[in-house]
DRENNU-363576 format. One record per residue (C-alpha): z, x, y; residue number from 1; residue in three letters. Coordinates in nm, 2 decimals. Example, Ala and Ser with C-alpha at 12.3 -4.5 7.8 and 13.67 -1.06 7.14 Angstrom:
2
{up: 0.78&east: 1.23&north: -0.45&pos: 1&code: ALA}
{up: 0.71&east: 1.37&north: -0.11&pos: 2&code: SER}
This chain:
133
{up: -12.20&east: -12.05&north: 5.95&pos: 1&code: UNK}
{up: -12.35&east: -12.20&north: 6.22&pos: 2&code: UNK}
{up: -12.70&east: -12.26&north: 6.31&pos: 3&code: UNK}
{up: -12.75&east: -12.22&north: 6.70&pos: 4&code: UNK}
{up: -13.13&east: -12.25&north: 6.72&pos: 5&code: UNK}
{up: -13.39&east: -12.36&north: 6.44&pos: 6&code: UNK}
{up: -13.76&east: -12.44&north: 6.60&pos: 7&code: UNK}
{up: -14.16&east: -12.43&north: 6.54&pos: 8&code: UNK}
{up: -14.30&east: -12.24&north: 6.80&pos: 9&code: UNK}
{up: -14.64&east: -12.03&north: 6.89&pos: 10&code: UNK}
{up: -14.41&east: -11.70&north: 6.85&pos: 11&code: UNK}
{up: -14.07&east: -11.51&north: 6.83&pos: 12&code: UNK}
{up: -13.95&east: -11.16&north: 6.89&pos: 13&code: UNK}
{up: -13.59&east: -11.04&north: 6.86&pos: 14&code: UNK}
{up: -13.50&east: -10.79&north: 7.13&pos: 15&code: UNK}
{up: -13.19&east: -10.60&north: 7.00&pos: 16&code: UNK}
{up: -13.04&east: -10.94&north: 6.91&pos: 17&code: UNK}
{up: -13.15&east: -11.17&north: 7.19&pos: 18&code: UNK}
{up: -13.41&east: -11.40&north: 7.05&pos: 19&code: UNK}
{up: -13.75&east: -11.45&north: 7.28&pos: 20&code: UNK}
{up: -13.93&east: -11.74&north: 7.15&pos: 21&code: UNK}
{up: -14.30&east: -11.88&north: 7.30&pos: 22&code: UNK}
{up: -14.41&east: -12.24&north: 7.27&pos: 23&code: UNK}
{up: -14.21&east: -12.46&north: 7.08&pos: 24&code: UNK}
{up: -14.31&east: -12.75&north: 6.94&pos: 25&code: UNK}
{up: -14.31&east: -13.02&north: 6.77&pos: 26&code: UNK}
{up: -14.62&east: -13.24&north: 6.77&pos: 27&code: UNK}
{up: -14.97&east: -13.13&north: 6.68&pos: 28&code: UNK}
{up: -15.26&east: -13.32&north: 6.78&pos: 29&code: UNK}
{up: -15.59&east: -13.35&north: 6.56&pos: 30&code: UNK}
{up: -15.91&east: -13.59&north: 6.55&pos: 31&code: UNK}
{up: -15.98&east: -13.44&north: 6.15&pos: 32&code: UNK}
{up: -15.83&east: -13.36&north: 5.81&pos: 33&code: UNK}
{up: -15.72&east: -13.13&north: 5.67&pos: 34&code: UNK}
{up: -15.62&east: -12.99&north: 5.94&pos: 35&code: UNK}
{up: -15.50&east: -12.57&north: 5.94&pos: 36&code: UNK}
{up: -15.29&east: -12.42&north: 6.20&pos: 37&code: UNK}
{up: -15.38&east: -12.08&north: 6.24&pos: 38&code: UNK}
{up: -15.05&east: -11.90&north: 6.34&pos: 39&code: UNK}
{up: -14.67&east: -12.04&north: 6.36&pos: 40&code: UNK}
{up: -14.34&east: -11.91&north: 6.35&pos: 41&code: UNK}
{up: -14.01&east: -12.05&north: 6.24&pos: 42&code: UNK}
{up: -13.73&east: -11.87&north: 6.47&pos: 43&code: UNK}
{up: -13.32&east: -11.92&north: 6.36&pos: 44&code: UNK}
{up: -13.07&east: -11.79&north: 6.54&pos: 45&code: UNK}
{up: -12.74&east: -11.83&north: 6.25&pos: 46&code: UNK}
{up: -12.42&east: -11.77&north: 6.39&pos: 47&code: UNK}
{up: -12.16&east: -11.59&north: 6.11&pos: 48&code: UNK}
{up: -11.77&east: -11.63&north: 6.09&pos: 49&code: UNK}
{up: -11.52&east: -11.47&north: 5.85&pos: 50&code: UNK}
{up: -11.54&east: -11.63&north: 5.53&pos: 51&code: UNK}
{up: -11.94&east: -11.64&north: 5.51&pos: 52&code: UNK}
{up: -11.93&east: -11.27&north: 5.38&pos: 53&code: UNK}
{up: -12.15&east: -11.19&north: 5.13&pos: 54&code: UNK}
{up: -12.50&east: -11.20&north: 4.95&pos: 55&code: UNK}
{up: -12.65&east: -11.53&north: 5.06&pos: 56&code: UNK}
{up: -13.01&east: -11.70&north: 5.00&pos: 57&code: UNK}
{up: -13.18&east: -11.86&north: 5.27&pos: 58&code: UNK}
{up: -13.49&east: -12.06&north: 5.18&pos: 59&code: UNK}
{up: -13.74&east: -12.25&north: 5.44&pos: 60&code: UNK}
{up: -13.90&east: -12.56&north: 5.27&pos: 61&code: UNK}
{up: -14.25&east: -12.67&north: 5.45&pos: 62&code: UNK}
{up: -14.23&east: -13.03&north: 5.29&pos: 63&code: UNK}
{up: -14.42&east: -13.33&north: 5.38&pos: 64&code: UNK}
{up: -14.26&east: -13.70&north: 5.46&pos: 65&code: UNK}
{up: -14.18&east: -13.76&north: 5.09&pos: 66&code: UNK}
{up: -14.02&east: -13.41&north: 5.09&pos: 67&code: UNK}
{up: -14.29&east: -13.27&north: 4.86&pos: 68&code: UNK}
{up: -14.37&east: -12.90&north: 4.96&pos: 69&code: UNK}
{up: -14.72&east: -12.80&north: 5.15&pos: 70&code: UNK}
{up: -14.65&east: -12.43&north: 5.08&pos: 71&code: UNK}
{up: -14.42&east: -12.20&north: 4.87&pos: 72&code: UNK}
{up: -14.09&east: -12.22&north: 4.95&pos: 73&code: UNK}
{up: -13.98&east: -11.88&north: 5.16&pos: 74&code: UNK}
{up: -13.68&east: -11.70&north: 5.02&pos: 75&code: UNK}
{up: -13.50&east: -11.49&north: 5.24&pos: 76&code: UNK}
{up: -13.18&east: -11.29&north: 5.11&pos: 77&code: UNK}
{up: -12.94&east: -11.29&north: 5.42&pos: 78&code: UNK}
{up: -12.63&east: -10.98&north: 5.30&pos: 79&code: UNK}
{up: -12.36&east: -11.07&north: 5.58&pos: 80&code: UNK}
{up: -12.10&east: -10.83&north: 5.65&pos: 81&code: UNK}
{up: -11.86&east: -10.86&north: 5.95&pos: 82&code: UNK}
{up: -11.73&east: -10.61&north: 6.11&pos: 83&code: UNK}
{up: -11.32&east: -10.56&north: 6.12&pos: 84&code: UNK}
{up: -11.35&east: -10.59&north: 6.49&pos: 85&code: UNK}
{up: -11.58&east: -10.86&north: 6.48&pos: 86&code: UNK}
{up: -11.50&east: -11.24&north: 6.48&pos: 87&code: UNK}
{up: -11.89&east: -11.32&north: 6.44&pos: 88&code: UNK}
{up: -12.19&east: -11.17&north: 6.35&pos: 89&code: UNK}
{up: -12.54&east: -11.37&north: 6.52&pos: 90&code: UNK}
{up: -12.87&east: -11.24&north: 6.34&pos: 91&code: UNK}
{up: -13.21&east: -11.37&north: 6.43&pos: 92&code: UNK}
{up: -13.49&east: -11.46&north: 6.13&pos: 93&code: UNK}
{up: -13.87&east: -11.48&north: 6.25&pos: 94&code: UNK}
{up: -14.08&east: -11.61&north: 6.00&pos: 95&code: UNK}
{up: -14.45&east: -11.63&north: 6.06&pos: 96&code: UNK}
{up: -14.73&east: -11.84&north: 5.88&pos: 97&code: UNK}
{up: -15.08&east: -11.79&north: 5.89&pos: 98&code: UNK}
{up: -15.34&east: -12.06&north: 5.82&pos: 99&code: UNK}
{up: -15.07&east: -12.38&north: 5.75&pos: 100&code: UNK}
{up: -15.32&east: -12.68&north: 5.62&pos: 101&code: UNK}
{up: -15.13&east: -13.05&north: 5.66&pos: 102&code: UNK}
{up: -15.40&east: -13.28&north: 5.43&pos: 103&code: UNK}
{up: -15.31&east: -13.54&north: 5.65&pos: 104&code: UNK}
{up: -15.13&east: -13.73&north: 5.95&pos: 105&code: UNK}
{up: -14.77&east: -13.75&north: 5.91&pos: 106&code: UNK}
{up: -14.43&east: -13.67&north: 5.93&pos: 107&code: UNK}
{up: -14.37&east: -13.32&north: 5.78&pos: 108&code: UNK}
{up: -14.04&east: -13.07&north: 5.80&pos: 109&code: UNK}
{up: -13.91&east: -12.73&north: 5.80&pos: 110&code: UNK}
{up: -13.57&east: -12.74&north: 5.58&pos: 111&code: UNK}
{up: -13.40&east: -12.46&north: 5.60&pos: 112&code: UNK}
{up: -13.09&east: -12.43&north: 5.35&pos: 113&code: UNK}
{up: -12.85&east: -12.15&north: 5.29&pos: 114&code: UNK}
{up: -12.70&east: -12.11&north: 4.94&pos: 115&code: UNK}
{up: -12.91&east: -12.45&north: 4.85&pos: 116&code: UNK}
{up: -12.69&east: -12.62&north: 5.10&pos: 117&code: UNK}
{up: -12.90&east: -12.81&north: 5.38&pos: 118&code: UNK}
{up: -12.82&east: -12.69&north: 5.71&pos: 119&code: UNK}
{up: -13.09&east: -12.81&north: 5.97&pos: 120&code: UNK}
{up: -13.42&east: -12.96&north: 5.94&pos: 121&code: UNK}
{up: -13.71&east: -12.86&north: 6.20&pos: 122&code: UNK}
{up: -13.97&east: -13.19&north: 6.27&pos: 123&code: UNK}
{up: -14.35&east: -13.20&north: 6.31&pos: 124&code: UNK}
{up: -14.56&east: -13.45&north: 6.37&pos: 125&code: UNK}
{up: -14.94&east: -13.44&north: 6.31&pos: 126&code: UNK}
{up: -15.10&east: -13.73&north: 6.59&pos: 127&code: UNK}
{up: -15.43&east: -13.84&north: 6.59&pos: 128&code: UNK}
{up: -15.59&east: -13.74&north: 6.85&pos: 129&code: UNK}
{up: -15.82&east: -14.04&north: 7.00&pos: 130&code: UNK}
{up: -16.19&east: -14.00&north: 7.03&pos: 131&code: UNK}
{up: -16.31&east: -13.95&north: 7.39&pos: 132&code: UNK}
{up: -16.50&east: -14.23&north: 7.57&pos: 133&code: UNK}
């Protein structure tokens, strides 16, 4: 398995397999807490190879800097098949999350694991944004 793309952005679409993402990021600027982002998406773009057939569990973890969670774990079962012509299989995941809260500045994380394996981990960082003179 290989992971060819993991980001935050605004939004994603997959377009019969092509992955369109808009606005990715990975900084958010505040002046208060808690602060709640009203719409984000996690895009992946996982790359499969022979040997990685099979029913597989990939989970997202939204976790803070000391790795404790700011939302329920999202469990996503991933079947992979490959074709007998096929020496890959590439499937796109779009995960979108409404009204985020971060209680306060910080490092946070999306870590994405397949099979409870860690495969790639996704920064944010929530700034302060300074007052205006």
């Amino acid at each position: 398995m290989n992971i060819q793309v993991a980001v935050l952005c605004d939004a994603a679409t997959d377009d019969h397999g092509k992955l369109n993402l808009l606005g990715a990021f990975d900084s958010i600027l505040a002046s208060q807490l808690p602060i709640v982002h009203p719409q984000c998406t996690v895009a992946l773009r996982v790359t499969f190879v022979s040997g990685d057939e099979g029913d597989r569990q990939l989970k997202l973890n939204f976790v803070d800097a000391d790795g404790k969670n700011i939302m329920p774990p999202i469990d996503i079962p991933v079947p992979v098949e490959l074709p007998d012509d096929a020496h890959f299989v590439t499937r796109n995941f779009i995960v979108n999350i409404q009204g985020l809260k971060f209680p306060e500045m910080g490092l946070y994380s999306v870590d994405v694991r397949l099979d409870d394996k860690s495969q790639a981990s996704i920064p944010l960082w929530i700034k302060n944004l300074p007052a205006q003179t």
